[in-house]
N, C-alpha and C positions, 0 to 999 in steps of 0.2 A: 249266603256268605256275607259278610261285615264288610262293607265300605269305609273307606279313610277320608274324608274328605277334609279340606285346608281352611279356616275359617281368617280371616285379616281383617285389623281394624287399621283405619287412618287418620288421620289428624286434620279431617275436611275436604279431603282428595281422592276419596272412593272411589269416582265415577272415574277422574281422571286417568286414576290407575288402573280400573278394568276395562275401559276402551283401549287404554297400552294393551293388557295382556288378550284382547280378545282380536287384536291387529295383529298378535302376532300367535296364538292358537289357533284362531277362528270360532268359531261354535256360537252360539247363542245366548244373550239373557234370558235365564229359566224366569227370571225374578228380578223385579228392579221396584219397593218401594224406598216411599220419602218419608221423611218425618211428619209432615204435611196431611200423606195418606193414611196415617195411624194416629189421630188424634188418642192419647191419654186421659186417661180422667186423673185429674189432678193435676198433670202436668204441660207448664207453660214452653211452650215451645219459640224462643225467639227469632224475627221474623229473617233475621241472617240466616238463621239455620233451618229454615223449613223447608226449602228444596234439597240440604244431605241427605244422604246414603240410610235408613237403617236398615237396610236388609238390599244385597243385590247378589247374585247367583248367577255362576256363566259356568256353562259343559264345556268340558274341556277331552277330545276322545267319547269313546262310546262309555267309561263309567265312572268317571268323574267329575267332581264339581270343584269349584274354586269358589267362596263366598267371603263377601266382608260386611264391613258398616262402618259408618262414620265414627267418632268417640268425638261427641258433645260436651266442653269444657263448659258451657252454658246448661250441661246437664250434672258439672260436678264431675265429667271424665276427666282423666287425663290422660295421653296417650303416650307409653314407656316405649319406645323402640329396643327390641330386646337383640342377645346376641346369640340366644338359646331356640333358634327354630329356625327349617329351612326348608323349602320346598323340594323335593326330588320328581324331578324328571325323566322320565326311563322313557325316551324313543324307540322307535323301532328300525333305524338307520345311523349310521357314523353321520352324513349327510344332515340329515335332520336334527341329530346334536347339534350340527356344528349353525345350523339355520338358527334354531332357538336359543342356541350359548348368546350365538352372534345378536340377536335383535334381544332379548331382555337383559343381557347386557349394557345394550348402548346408553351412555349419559355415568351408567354406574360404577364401582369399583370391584376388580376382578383380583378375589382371593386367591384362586389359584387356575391359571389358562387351560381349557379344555387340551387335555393330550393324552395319550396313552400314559396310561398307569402300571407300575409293578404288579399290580396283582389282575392284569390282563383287563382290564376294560378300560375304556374312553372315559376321561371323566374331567368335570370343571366345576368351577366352583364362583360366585359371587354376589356383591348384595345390588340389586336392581337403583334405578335413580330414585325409586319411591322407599327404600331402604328395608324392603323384601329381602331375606338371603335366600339364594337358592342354589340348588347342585343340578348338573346336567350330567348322567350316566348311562352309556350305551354300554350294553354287553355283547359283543359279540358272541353270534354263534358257537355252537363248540367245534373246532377245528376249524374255522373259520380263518383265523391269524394265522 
């Protein structure tokens, strides 16, 4: 079966932001190099950036990953904050939405408050303080409501 997995780049704050999401998932870094660790041939790696992110990997649940890497302006990146990508969250509790709405949430702005929806499931919506958008949606059971 195909896995989906979410891949994020940031603007020198990688690590920062997956000790956030890994304080409030839990799970483990599969993966965690540096620029440092993967020397290039050819390429000059300046000494500010040789402890960033390019590759780091955290399990999030029993079959998914969450991964990023830094974007190196000293590499000629530049990093676009976009408005066209979001994480979805599908818990397996109302409870647990409202755990994870509430803690990646905090610091950031909340498009739309986690609450019962028209079309019958919990749902919420916002972009994290590292300007991640994400969605929190529980579905309840059937006949459960």
């Amino acid at each position: 079966m195909t896995k989906l997995n979410t891949y994020l780049n940031f603007a020198g704050n990688t690590e920062e932001a997956f000790n956030f999401y890994k304080s409030v998932f839990g799970g483990e870094f599969t993966s965690i190099v540096r620029f440092k660790d993967m020397p290039m041939e050819g390429v000059n790696i300046p000494k500010e950036d040789k402890n960033k992110i390019l590759h780091i990997s955290l399990s999030v649940g029993k079959d998914n990953v969450l991964m990023a890497s830094d974007s190196l302006e000293s590499l000629g990146q530049k990093l676009t904050q976009g408005n066209n990508v979001y994480i979805s969250v599908h818990p397996e509790s109302k409870e647990e939405a409202d755990r994870i709405f509430n803690a990646l949430s905090a610091g950031g702005t909340i498009e739309m408050p986690i609450a019962d929806q028209p079309w019958g499931d919990y749902y919420g919506s916002f972009k994290d303080k590292f300007g991640v958008q994400w969605i929190v949606n529980y579905t309840y059971p059937k006949g459960a409501k």
